[in-house]
N, C-alpha and C positions, 0 to 999 in steps of 0.2 A: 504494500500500500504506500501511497504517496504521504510524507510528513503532515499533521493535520493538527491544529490547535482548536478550527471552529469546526461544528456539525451543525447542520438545521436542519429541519424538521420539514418537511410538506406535505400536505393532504397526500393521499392517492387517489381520493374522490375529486382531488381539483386541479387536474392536468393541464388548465390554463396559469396554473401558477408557476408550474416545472419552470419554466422557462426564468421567470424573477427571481426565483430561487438561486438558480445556476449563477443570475446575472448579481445576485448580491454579494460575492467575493469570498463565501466560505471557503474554508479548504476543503470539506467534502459534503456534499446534499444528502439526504434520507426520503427516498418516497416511502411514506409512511403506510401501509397497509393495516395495523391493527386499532392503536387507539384510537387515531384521526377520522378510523371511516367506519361508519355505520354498518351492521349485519348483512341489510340489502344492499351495500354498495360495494361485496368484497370484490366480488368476481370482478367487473368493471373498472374494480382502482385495479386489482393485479392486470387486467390486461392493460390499461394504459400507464403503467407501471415496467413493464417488459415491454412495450413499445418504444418507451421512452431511456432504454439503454445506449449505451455507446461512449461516455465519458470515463476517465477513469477517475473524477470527483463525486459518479451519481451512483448511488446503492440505491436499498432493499430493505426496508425493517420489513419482513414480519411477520406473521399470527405464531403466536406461544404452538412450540410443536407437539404438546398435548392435546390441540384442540383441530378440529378435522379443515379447518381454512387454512392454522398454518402447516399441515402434510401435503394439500392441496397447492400451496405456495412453493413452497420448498421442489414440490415435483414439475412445476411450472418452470420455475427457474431453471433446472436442471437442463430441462427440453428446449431451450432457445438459444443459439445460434453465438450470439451476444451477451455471455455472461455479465451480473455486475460485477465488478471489483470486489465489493465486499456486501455481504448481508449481515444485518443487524438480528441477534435470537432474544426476542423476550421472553422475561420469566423462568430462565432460565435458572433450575434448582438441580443440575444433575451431569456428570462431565457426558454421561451419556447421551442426552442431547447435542451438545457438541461436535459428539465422535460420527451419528446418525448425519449432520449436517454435513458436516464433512467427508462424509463417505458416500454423498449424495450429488453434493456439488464439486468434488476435487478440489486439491491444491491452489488452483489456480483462484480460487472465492475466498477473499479472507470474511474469516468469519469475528461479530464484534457484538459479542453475549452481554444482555445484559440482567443484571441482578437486582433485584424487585421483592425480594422474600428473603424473612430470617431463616428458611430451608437455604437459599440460593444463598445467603451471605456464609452462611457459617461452612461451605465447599468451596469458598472464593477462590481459594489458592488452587486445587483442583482445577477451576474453571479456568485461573486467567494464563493456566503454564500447559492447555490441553493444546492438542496438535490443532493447527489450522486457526488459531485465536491470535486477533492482531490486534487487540483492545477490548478494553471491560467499561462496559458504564453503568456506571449508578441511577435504577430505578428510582426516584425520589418520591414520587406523590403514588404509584403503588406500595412504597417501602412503609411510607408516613399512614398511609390506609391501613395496613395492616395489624399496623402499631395503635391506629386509632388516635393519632394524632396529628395537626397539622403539618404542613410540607417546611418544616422550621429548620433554623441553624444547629440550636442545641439539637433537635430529635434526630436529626439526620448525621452529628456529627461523628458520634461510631461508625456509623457506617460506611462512610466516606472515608475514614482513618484506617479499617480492615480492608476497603476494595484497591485502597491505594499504595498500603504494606503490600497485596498481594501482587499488585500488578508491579511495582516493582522489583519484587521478588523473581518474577518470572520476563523481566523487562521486555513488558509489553503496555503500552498507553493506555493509563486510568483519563478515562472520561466523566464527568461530573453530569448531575443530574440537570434538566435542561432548568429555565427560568420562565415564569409562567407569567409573571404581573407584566403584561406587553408594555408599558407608557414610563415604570418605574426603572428608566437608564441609569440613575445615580445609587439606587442600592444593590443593581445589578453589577457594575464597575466595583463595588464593593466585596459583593460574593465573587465574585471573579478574584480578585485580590486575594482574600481568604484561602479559595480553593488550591491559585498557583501557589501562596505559602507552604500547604502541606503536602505541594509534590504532584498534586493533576498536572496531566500533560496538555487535556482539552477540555473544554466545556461543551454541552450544546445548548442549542436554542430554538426557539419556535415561530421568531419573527426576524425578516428580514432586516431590518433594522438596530437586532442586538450584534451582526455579528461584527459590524463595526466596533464596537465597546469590547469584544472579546480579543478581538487583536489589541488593540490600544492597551488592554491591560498583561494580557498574556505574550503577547511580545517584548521582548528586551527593548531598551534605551539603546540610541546611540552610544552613549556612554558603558554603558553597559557590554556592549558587542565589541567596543575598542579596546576595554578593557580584557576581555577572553584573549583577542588578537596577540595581545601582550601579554598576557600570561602564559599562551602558548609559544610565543618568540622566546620568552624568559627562560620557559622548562627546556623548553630544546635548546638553550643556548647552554644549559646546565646539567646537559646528560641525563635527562630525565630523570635527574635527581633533584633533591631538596634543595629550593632556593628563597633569599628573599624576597616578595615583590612587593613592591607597594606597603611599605612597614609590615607585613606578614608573612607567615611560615606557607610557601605555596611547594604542595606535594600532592602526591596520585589522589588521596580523594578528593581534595580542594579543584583538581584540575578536571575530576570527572563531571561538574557543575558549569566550569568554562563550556565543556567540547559540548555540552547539553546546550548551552545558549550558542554556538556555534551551527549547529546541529537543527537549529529551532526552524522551521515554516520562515520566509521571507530572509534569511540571514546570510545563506551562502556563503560564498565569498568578499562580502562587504569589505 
């Protein structure tokens, strides 16, 4: 999969959107098939859903593979011509769902589970180092359902703290629960802040309009980027040993934080 800090979210019932989506600058779209579209509109979003393939920024969420829409989905995809890059599994409480997906759609689909249940959390690590898994995201307002309480910072914050141990652990992209109050940008740029503290690599989102706020926060500074540059001139000027930089002790873990904002969406070779 291509480096990715934003996702967004689009109907599958609303194929006139596909298009804005694409054009709103995310690093990768979701045509959403499960929560977004209504019972009678599954069939309908999945074929204009599989129609609308061919980017390698546009996936796939979806129906939870328990239930007979997403075996229906999953076999749809399978059978077109034009795989997407990646599919999205919700609800996902089992590595065996993973292994099924993945042995459905080949290697070439990255698969990007996500976790919505204290079943699903408490196998996270399982989930997020399974074959064919190239990011985990955080169910938030089913997790917060469950729990019977609202989609909040405290309620959500274990859970966000295990999905994001885990996916590190098996270094692969924790993605964060998306953001729902559409209008509220300034406590959005906040949870964004919060979330890049504890190590997410992405967030996603439901409107075209946050995912400008997800770059802006989730992206390194200028300063920031010239600084890695220099740290890296530093270490190799030092034998990739232990040196000073910048009044500090710069050594392999400090420099694995560098080659990460190096590494980051938009950064290249700056």
């Amino acid at each position: 999969m291509i480096p990715f800090q934003s996702l967004l979210f689009v109907p599958g019932s609303r194929p006139e959107r596909f298009e804005k989506a694409m054009a709103s600058g995310a690093d990768l779209v979701t045509i959403d098939l499960e929560d977004a579209v209504g019972p009678a509109d599954k069939d309908a979003a999945r074929d204009a859903a599989l129609s609308a393939m061919g980017s390698p920024r546009l996936g796939i969420r979806i129906n939870g593979l328990r239930t007979r829409q997403g075996l229906a989905d999953l076999i749809a995809i399978a059978a077109i011509p034009t795989r997407p890059p990646f599919v999205m599994v919700p609800m996902v409480e089992a590595v065996a769902e993973i292994e099924i997906a993945h042995s459905v759609l080949g290697s070439q689909v990255a698969l990007l589970p996500l976790i919505e249940t204290v079943q699903g959390l408490r196998v996270a690590d399982a989930i997020a180092s399974a074959s064919g898994v190239s990011g985990v995201m955080l169910g938030g307002a089913d997790f917060a359902g469950e729990l019977g309480v609202a989609m909040s910072w405290d309620a959500l914050y274990a859970a966000r703290a295990q999905i994001v141990t885990a996916c590190a652990a098996a270094k692969t992209p924790s993605i964060d629960a998306p953001w729902l109050d559409l209008d509220n940008l300034d406590d959005l740029a906040d949870e964004i802040g919060r979330v890049k503290a504890m190590g997410f690599t992405a967030k996603s989102v439901v409107h075209p309009k946050h995912v400008d706020v997800v770059h802006r926060v989730m992206r390194p500074t200028r300063e920031e980027i010239d600084e890695a540059y220099e740290a890296e001139a530093a270490y190799a000027a030092a034998g990739q040993s232990a040196v000073r930089f910048n009044g500090k002790m710069l050594e392999a873990p400090v420099m694995a934080r560098y080659r990460r904002i190096i590494a980051m969406p938009g950064v290249g070779n700056a």
